[in-house]
N, CA and C of each residue as an Amber inpcrd file, in Angstrom:
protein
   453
 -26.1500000  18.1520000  50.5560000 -25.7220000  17.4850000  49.3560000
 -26.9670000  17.1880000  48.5110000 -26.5840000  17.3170000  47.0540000
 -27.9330000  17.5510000  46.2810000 -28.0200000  15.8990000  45.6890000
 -29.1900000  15.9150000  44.8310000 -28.9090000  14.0160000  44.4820000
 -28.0120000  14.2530000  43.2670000 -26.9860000  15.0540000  42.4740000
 -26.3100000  15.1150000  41.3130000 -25.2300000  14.6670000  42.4130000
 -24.9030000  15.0600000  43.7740000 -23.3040000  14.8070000  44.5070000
 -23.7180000  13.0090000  44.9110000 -24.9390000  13.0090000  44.9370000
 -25.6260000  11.3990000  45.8520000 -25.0010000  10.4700000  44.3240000
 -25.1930000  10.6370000  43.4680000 -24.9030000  10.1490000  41.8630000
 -23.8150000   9.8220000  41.7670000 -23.3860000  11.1720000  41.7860000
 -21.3910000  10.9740000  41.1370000 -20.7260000   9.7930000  42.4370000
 -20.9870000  10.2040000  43.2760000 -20.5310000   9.4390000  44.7510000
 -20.9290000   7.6870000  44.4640000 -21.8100000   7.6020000  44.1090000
 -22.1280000   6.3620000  43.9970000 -21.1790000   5.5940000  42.5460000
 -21.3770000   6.8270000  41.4010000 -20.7860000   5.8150000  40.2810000
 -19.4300000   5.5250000  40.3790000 -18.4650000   6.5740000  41.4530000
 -17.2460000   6.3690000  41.7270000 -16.8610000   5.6030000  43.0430000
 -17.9320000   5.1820000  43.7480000 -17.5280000   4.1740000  44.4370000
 -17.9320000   2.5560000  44.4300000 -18.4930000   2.1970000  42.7110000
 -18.9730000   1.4930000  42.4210000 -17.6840000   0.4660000  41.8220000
 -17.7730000  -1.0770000  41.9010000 -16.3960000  -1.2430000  41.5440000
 -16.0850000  -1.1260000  39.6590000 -15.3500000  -1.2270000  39.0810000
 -15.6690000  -0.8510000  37.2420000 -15.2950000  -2.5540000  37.0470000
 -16.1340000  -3.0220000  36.2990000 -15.7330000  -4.4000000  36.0010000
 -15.5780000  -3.9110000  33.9880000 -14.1280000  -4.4420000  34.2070000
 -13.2920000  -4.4150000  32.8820000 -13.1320000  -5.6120000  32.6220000
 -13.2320000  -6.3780000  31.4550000 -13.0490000  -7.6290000  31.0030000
 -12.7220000  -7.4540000  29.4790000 -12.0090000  -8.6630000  29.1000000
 -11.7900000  -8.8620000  27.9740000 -12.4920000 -10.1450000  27.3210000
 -13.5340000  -9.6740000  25.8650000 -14.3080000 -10.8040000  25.7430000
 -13.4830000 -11.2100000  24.1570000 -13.4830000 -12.5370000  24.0890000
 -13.4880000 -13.3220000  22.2850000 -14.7710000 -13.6830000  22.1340000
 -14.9340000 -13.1630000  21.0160000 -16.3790000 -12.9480000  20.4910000
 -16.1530000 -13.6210000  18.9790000 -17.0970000 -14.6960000  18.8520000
 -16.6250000 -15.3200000  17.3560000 -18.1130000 -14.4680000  16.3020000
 -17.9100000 -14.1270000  15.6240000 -19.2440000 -13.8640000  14.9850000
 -19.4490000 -14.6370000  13.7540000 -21.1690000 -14.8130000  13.3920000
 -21.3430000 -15.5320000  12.4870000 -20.2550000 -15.9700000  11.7580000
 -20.0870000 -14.7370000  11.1160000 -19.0410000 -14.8750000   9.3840000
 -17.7820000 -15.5240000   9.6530000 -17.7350000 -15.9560000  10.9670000
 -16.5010000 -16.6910000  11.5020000 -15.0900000 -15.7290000  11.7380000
 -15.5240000 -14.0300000  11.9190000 -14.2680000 -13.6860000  12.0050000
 -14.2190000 -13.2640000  13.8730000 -13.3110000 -13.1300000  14.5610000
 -13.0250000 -13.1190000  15.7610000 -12.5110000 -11.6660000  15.9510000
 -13.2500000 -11.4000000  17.4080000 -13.2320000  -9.5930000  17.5810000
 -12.9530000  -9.9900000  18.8180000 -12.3110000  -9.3520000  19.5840000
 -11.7550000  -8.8680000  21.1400000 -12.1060000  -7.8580000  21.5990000
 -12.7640000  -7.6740000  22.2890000 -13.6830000  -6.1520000  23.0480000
 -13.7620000  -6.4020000  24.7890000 -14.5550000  -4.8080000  25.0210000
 -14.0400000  -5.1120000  26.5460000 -15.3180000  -5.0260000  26.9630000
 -16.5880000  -4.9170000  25.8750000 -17.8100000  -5.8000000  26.4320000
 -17.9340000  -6.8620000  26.1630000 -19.4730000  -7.2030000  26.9910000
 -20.1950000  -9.0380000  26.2520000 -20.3380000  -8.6650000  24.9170000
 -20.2820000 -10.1730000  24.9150000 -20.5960000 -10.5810000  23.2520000
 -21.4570000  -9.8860000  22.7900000 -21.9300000  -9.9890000  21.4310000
 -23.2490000  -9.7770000  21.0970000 -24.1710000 -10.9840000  21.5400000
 -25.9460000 -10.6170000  21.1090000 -26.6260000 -12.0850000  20.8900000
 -26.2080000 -13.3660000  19.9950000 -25.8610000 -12.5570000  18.7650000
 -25.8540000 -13.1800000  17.5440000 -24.3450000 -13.8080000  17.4790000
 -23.0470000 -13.6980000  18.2440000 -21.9880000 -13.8020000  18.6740000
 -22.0150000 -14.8410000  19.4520000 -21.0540000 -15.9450000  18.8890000
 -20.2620000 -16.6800000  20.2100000 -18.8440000 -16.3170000  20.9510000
 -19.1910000 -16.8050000  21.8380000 -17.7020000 -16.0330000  22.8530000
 -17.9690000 -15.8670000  24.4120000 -16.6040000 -15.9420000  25.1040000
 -16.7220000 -15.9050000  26.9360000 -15.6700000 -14.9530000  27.0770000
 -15.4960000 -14.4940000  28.0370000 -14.5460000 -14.0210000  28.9990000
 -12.9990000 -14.5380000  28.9440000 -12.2860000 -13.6980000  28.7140000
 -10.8610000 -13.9550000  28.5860000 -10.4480000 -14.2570000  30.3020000
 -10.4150000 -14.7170000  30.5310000  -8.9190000 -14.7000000  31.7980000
  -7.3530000 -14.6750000  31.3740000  -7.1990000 -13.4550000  32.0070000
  -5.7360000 -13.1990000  31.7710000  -5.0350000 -13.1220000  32.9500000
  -3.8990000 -14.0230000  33.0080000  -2.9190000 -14.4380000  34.2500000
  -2.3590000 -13.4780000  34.1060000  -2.5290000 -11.8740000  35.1890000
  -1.8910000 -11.0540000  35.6600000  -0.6890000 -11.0030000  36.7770000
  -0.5640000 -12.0770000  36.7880000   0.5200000 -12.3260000  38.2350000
   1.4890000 -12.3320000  37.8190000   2.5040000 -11.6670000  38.6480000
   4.0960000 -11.4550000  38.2600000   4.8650000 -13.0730000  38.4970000
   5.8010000 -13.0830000  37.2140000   6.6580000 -14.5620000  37.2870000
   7.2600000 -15.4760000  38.6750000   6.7450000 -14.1670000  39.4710000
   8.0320000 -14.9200000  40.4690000   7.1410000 -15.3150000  41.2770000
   5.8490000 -14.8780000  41.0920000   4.4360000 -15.4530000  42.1270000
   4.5150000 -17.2440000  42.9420000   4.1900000 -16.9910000  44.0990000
   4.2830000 -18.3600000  44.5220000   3.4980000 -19.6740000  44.0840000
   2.5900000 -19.0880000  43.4200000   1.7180000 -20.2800000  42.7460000
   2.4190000 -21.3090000  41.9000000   2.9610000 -20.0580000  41.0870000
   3.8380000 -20.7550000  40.0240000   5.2450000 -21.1130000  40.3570000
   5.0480000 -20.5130000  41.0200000   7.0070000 -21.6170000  41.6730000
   6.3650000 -22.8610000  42.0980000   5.1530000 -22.8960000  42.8080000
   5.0470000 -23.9910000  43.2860000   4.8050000 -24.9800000  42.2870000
   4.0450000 -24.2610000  40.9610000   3.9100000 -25.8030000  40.0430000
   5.0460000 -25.6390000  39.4480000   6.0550000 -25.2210000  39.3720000
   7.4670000 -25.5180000  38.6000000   7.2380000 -24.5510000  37.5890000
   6.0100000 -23.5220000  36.8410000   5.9260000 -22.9700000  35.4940000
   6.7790000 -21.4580000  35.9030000   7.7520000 -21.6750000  35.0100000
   8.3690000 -20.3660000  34.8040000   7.8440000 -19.2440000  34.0200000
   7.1590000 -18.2250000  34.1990000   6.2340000 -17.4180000  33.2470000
   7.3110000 -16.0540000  32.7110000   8.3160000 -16.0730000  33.3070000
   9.0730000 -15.0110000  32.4380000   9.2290000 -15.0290000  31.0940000
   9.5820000 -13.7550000  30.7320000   9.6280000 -13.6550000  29.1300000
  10.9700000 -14.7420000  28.7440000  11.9810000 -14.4450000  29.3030000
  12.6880000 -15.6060000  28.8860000  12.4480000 -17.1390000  29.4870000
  11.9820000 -17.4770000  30.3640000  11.3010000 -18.6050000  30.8660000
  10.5490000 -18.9640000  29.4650000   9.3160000 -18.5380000  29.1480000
   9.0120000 -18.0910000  27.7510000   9.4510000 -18.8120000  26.3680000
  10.7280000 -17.7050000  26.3800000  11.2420000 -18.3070000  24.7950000
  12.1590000 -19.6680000  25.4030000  12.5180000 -19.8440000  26.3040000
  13.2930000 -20.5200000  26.1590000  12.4760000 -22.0130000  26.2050000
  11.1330000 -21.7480000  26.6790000  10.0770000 -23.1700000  26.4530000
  10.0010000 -23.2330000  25.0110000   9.3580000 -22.2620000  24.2430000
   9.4710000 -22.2580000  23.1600000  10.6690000 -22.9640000  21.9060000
  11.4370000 -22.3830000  22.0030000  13.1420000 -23.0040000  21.6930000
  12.7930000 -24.6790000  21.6030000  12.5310000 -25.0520000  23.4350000
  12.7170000 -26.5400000  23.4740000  11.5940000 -27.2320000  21.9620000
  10.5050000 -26.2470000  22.6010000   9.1330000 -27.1960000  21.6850000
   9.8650000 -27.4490000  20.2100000  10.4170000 -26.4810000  19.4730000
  10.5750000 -26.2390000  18.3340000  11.7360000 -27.3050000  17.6140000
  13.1930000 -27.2950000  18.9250000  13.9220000 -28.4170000  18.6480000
  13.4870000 -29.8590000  18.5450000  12.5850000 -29.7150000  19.5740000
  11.6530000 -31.0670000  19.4570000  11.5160000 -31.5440000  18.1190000
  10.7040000 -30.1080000  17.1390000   9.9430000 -30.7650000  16.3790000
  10.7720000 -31.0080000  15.4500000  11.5020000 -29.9520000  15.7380000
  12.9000000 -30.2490000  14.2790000  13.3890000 -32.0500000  14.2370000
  13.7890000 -32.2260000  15.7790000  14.6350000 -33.7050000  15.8840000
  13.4270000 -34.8210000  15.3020000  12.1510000 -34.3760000  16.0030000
  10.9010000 -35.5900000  14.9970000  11.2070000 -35.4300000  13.5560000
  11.0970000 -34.1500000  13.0550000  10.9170000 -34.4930000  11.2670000
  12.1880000 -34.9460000  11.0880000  13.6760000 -34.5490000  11.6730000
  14.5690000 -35.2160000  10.8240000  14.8540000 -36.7970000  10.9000000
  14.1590000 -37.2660000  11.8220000  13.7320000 -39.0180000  12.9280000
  13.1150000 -39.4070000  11.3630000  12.0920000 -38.5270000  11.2110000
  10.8370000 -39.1180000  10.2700000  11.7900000 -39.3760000   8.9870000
  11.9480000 -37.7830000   8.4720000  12.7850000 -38.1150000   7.0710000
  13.9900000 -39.2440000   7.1310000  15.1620000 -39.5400000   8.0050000
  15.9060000 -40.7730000   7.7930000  15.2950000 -41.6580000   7.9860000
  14.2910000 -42.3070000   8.4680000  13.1560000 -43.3150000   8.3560000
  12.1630000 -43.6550000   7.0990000  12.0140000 -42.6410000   6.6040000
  11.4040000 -42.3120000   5.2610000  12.7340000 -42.7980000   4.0050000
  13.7200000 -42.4270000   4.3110000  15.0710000 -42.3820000   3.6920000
  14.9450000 -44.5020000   3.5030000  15.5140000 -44.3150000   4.8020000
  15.8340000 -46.1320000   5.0280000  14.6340000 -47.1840000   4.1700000
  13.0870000 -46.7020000   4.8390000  12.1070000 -47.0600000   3.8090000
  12.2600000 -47.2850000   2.2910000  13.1100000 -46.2300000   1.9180000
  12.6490000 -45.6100000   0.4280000  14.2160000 -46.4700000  -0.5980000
  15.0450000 -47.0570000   0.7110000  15.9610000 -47.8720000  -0.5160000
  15.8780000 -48.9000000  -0.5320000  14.4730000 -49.4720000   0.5950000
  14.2430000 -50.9440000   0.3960000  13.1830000 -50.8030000  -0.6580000
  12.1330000 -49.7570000  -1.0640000  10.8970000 -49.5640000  -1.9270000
  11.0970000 -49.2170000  -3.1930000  10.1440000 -49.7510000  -4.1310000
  10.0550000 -49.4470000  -5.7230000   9.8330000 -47.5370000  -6.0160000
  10.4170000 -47.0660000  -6.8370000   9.8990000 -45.6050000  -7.1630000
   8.1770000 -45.9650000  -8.2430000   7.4650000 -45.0240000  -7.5920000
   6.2540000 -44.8470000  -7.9770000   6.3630000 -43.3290000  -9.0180000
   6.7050000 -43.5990000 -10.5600000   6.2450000 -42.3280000 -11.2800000
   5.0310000 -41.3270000 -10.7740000   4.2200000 -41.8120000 -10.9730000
   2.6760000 -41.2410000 -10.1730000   2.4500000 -40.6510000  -9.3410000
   3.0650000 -41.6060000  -8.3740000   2.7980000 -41.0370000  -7.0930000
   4.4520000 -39.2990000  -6.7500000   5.4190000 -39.9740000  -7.1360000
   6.1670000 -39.1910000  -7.4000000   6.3210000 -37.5520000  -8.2770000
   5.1930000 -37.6240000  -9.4330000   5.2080000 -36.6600000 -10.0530000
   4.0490000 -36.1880000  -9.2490000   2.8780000 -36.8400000  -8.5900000
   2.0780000 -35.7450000  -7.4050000   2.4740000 -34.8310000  -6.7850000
   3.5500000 -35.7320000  -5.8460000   4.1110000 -34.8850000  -4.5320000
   4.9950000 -34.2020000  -4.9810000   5.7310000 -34.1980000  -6.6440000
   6.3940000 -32.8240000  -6.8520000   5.7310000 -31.4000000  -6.9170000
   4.2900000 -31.6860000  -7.8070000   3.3450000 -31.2250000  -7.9540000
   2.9770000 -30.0670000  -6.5690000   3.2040000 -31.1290000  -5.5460000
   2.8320000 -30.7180000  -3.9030000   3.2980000 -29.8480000  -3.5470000
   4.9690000 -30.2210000  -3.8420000   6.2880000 -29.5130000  -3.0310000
   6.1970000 -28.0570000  -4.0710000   5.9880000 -27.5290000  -5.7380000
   5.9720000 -26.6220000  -6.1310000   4.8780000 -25.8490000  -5.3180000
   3.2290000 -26.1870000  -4.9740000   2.6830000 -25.6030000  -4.4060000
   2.8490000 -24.8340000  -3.2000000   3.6050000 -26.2050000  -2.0250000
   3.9050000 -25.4870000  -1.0820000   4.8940000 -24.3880000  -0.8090000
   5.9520000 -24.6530000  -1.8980000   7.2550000 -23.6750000  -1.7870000
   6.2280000 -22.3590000  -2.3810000   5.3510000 -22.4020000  -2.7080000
   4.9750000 -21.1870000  -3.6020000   3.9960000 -20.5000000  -2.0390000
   3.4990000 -21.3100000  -1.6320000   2.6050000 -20.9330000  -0.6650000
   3.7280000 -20.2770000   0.6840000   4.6050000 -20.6710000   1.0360000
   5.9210000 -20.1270000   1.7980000   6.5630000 -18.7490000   0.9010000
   6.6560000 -19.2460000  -0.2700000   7.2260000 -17.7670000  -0.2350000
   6.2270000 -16.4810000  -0.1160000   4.8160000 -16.9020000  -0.5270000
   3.8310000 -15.7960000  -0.3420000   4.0150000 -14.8580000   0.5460000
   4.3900000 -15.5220000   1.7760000   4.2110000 -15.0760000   3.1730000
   3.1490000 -15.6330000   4.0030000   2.7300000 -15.2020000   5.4210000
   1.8710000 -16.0320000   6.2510000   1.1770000 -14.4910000   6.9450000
  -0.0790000 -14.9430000   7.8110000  -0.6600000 -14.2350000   8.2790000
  -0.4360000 -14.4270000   9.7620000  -0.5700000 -15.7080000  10.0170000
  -0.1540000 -16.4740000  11.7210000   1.0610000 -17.1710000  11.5810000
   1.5290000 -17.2280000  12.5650000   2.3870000 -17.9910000  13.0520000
   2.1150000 -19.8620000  12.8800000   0.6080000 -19.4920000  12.8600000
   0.0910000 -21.0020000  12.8040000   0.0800000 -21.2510000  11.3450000
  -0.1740000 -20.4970000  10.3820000   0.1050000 -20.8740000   9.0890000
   1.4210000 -20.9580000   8.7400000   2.3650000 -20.2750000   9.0910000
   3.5720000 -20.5800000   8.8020000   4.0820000 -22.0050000   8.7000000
   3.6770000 -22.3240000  10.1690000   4.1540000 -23.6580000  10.3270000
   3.9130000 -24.6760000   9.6990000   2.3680000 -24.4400000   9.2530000
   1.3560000 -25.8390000   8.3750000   1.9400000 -25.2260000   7.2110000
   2.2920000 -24.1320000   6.6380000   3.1110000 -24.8080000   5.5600000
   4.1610000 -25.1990000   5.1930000   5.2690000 -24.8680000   6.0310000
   6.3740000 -25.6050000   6.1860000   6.2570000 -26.8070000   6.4360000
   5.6080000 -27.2390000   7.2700000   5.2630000 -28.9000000   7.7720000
   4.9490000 -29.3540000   6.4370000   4.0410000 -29.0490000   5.9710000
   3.5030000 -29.3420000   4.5720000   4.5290000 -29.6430000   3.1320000
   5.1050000 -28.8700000   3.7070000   6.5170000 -28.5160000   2.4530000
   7.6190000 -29.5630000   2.3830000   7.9350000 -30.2070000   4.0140000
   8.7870000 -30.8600000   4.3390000   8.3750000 -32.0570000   3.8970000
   6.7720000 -32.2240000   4.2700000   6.2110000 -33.0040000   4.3460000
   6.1970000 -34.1920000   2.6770000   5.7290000 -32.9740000   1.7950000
   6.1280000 -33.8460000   0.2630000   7.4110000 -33.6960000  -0.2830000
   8.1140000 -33.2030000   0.6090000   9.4700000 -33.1120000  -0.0910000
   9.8540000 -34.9200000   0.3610000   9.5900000 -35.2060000   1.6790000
  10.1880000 -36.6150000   1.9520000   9.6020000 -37.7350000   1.2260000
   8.1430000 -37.4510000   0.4590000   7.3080000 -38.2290000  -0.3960000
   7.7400000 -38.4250000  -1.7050000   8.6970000 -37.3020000  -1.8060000
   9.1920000 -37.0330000  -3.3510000  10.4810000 -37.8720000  -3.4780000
  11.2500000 -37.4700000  -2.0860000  12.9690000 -38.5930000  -1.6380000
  11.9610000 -40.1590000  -1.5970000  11.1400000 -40.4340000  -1.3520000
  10.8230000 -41.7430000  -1.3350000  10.3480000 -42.6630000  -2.5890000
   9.4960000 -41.5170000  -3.4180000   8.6680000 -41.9680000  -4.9260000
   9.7730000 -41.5740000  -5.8030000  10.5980000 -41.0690000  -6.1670000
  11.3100000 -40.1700000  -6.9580000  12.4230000 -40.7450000  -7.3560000
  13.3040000 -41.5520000  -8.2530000  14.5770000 -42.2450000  -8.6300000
  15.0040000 -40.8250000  -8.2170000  16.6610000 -41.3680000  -7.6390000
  17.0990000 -40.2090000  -7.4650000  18.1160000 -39.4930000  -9.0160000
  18.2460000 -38.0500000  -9.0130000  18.4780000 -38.1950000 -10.4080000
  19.8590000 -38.0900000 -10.7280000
């Protein structure tokens, strides 16, 4: 055996370490690669929970990792948040027929609510913007039911 068979033998019985890195760079935009970072880059090592749903780990802490396990956590979070804002707005409501209407402050948060409806219909890039502007939207709309004679 020559040292080209001593070579190949070695690089294929070497183990391949594959990783997934988040890498933030300067300019603040975020890259995913399956080397290290750069120098000039912040960022670590992804760990990704490869284990199938039904794994005993996770039975044992109670986390259901199926896809519907999944949405259906999801679902809950979301009703959640729905039942808080509508908690908030009839609270805001009850507030707002013991309180004086504020012109001022009232013609702001209309001001608000045109922005945000404009910023929703744009469209979104994340999921996370979606939400901050809806939140946002809801948000001076209940400022507007509170400052605002009703008309």
């Amino acid at each position: 055996m020559d040292s080209r068979h001593l070579a190949l033998m070695l690089l294929i019985a070497l183990p391949v370490q594959a990783g997934t890195f988040k890498c933030i760079q300067p300019d603040g935009g975020i890259v995913y690669q399956q080397g290290p970072c750069a120098a000039s880059d912040q960022g670590a090592e992804l760990r990704v929970d490869t284990r199938p749903p039904g794994d005993r780990d996770t039975a044992r802490r109670g986390k259901n990792l199926s896809v519907e396990g999944q949405l259906k956590a999801l679902e809950s979070a979301r009703d959640k948040e729905r039942k808080a804002r509508a908690r908030a707005r009839k609270a805001a409501t009850v507030k707002r027929s013991g309180a004086g209407y504020d012109r001022a402050k009232c013609a702001k948060h209309r001001a608000q609510v045109a922005r945000w409806q404009e910023d929703v219909r744009n469209g979104y890039r994340t999921q996370e913007e979606k939400a901050h502007d809806q939140h946002m939207l809801e948000y001076h709309q209940v400022l507007v039911e509170r400052y605002c004679a009703p008309e």
